[in-house]
C-alpha positions, -999 to 999 in steps of 0.1 A, spaced: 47 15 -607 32 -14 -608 -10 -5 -607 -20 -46 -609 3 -54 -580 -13 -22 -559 -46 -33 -571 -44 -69 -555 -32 -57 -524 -57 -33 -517 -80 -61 -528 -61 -89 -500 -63 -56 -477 -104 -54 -482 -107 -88 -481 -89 -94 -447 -114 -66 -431 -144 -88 -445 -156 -62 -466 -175 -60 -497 -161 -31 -526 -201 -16 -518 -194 -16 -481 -159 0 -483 -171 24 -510 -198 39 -489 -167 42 -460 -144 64 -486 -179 81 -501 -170 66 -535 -186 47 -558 -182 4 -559 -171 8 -594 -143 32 -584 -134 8 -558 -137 -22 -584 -111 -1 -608 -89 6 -579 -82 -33 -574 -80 -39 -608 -53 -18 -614 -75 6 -637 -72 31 -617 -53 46 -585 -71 63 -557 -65 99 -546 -33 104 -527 -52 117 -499 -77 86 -499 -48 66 -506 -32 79 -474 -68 71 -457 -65 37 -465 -32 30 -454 -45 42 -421 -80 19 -423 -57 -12 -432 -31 -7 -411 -2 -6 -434 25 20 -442 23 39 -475 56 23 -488 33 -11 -487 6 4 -509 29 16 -533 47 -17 -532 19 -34 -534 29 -62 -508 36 -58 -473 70 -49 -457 96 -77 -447 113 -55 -426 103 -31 -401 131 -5 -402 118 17 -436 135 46 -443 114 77 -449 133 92 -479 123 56 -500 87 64 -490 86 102 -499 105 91 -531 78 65 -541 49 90 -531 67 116 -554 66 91 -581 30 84 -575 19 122 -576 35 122 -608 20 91 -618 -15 109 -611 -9 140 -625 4 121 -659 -34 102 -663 -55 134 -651 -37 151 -684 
């Protein structure tokens, strides 16, 4: 998982609202510098804010994960559920 390639992209994503880390902070009730170590790649948001986000942008979770949007539209569900496994893992790993 690559956490500066997720980082950018939620970064681009912010960016194309016109929003400032402060203003989408205050949206998810988390701090700026949270959202400043989400888009650097320090750190990965919550899977349930993650899944919030991908509904505010507009994007599927497979693109978060990715880190870059989808070239094609037909995505199969098992590659998503397999990459949100991996990230629940991923999460679990840095809380130890």
């Amino acid at each position: 998982m690559d956490t500066k390639k997720i980082g950018a992209f939620l970064k681009q994503c912010r960016k194309e609202k016109n929003l400032t880390q402060e203003q989408l902070a205050e949206k998810f009730g988390v701090s700026a510098r949270t959202v400043s170590r989400w888009e650097t790649g320090i750190n990965m948001p919550d899977l349930s804010i993650l899944v919030q986000l991908a509904e505010y942008y507009d994007v599927e979770m497979r693109e978060l994960l990715d880190g870059e949007r989808s070239q094609t539209m037909n995505k199969e569900m098992k590659e998503t559920l397999d990459k949100v496994a991996v990230y629940e893992e991923w999460v679990k790993q840095k809380a130890l």
